[in-house]
TORZAMAR-612679 format. One line per 4 residues: number of its first residue (from 1); their letters; for each residue x, y, z of N, C-alpha, C, O. Coordinates in Angstrom, 3 decimals. Layout:
# TORZAMAR-612679
NUM	A	X,Y,Z,X,Y,Z,X,Y,Z,X,Y,Z ~ ...
//
This chain:
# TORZAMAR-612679
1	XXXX	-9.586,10.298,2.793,-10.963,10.029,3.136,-11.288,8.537,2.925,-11.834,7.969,3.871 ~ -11.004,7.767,1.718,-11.484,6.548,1.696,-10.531,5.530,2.436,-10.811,4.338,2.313 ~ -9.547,5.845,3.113,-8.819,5.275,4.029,-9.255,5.176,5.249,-8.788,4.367,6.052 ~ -9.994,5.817,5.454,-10.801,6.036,7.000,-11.771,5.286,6.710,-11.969,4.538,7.668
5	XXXX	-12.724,5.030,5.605,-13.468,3.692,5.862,-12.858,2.208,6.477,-13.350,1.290,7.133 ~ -11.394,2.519,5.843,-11.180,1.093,6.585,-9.661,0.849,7.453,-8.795,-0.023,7.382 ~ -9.807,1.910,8.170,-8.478,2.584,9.210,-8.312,1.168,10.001,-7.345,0.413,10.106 ~ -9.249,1.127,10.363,-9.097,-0.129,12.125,-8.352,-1.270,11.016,-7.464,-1.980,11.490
9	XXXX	-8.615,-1.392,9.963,-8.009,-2.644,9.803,-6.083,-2.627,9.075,-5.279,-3.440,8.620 ~ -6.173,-0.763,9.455,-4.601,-0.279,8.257,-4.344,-1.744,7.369,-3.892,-2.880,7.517 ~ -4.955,-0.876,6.376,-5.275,-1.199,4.695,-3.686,-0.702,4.084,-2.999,0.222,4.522 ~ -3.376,-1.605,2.974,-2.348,-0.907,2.141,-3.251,-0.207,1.091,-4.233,-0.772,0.609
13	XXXX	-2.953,0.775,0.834,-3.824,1.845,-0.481,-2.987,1.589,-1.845,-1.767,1.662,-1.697 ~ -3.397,1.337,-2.989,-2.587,1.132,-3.905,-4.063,1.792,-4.977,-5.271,1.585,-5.090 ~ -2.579,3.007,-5.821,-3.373,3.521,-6.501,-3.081,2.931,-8.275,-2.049,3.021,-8.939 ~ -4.145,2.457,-8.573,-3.659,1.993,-9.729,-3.879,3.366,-10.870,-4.814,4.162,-10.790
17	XXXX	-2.940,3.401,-11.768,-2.448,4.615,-12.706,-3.694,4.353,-14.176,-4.653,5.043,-14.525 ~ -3.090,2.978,-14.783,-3.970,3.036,-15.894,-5.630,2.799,-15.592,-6.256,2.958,-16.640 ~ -6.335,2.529,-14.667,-7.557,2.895,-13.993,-7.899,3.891,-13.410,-9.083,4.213,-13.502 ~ -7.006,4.694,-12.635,-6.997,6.029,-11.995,-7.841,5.542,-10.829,-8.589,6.412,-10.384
21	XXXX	-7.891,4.552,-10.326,-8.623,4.102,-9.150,-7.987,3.946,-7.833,-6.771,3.766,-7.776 ~ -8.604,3.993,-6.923,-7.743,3.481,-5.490,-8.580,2.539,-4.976,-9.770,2.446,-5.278 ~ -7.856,1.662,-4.020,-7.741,0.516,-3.860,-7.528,0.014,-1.861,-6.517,0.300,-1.220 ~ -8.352,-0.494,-1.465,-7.518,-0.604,-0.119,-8.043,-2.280,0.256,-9.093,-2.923,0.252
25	XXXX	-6.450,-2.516,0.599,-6.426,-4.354,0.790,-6.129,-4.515,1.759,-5.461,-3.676,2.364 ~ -6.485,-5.590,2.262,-5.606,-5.827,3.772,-4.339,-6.235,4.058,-4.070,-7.080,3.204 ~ -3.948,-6.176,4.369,-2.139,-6.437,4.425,-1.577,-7.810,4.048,-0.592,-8.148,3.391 ~ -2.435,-8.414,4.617,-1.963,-10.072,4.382,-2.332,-10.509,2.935,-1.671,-11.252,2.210
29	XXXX	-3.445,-9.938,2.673,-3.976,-10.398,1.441,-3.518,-9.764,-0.180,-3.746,-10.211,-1.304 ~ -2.772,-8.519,0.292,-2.125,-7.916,-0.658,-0.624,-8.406,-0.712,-0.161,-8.477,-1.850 ~ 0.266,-8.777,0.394,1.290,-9.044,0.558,1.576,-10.767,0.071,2.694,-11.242,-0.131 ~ 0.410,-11.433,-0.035,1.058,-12.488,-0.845,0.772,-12.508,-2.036,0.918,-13.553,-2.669
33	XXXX	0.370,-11.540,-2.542,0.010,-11.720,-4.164,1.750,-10.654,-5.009,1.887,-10.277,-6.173 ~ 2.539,-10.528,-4.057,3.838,-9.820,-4.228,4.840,-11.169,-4.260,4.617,-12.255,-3.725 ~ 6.208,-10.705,-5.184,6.895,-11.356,-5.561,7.783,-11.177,-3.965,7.557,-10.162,-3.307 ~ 8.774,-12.225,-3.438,9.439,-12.465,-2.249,10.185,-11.005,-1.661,10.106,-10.432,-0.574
37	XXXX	11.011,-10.674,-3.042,11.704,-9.345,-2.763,10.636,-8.243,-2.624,10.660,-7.518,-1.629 ~ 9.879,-8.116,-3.398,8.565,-6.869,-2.704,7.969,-7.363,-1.184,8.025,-6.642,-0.187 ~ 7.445,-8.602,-1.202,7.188,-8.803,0.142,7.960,-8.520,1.285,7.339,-8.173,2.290 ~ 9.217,-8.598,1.339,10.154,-7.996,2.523,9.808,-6.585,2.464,9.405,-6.026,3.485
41	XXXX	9.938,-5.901,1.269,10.056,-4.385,1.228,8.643,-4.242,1.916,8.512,-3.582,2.947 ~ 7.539,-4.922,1.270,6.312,-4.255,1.877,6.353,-4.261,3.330,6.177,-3.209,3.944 ~ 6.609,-5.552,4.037,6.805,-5.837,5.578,7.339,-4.496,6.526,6.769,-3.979,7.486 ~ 9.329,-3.950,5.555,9.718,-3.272,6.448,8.806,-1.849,6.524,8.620,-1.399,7.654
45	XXXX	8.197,-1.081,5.312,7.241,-0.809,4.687,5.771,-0.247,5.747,5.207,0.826,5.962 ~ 5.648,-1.360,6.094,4.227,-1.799,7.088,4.869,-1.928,8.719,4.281,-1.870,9.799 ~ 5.711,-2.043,8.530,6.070,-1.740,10.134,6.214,0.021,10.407,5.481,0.699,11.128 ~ 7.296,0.452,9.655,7.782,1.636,9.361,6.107,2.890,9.481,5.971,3.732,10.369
49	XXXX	5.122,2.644,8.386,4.344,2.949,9.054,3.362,3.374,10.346,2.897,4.399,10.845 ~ 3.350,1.969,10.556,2.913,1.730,11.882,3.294,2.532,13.225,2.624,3.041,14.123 ~ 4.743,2.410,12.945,5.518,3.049,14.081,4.965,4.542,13.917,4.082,4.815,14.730 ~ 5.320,5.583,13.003,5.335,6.299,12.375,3.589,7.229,12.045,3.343,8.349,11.597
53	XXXX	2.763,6.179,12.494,1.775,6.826,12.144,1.034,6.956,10.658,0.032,7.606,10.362 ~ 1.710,6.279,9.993,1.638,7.051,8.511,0.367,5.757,7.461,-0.014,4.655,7.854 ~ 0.150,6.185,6.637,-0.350,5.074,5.401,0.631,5.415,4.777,1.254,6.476,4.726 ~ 0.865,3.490,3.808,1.221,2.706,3.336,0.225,3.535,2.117,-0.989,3.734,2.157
57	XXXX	1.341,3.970,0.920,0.584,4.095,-0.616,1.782,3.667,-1.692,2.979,3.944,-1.762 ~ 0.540,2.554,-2.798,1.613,1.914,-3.594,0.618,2.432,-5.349,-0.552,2.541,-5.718 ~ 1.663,2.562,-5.790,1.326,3.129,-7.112,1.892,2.395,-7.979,3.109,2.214,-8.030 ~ 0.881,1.799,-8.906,1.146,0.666,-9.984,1.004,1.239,-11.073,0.047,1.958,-11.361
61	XXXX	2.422,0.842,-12.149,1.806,1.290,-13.209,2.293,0.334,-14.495,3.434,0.293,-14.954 ~ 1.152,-0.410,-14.948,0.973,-1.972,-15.663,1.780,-1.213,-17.116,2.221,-2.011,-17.943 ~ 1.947,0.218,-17.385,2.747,0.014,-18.786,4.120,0.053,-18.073,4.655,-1.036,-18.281 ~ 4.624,0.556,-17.595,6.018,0.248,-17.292,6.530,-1.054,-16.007,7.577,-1.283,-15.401
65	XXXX	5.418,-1.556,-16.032,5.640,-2.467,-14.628,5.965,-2.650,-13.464,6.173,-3.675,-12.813 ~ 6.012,-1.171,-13.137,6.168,-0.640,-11.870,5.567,-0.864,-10.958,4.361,-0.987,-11.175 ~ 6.058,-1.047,-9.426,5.244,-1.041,-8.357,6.327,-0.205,-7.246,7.418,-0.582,-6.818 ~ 5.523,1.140,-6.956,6.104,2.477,-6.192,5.883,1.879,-4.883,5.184,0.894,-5.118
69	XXXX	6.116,1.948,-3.554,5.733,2.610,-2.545,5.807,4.190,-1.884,6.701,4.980,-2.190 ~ 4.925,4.442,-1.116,5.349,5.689,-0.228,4.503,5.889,0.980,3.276,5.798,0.953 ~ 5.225,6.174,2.074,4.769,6.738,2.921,3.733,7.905,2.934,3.722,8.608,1.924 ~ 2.961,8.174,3.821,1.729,9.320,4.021,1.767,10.135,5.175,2.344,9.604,6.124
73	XXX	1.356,11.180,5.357,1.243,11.472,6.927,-0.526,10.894,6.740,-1.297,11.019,5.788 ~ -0.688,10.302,7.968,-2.352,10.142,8.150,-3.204,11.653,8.334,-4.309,11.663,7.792 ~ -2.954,12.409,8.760,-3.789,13.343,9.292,-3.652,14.760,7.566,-4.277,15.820,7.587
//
């Protein structure tokens, strides 16, 4: 649901863990605040999507320093 507020612009969704919040950025603006090797991953990531139909969901989690991706079905 809160992905559809901002569909036209396919948002990356990133759910942060120790906030329990979600999050939707725009691609460019989330993708340079990523280290070089995440930025490729996010790219192939954001294409893969695209093709695919799907959202882009990334799950952070600041005690172990993790940053997940995963695919979605949209519908």
């Amino acid at each position: 649901m809160f992905y559809k507020r901002f569909e036209a612009k396919r948002p990356v969704m990133l759910l942060d863990l120790p906030s329990a919040r979600i999050y939707a950025y725009p691609y460019e603006q989330f993708k340079a605040e990523l280290s070089e090797r995440s930025q490729v991953m996010l790219t192939a990531d954001h294409e893969k999507a695209i093709a695919r139909d799907k959202i882009i969901v990334f799950v952070r989690d600041n005690e172990t320093r993790r940053l997940t991706s995963m695919l979605f079905d949209y519908e």
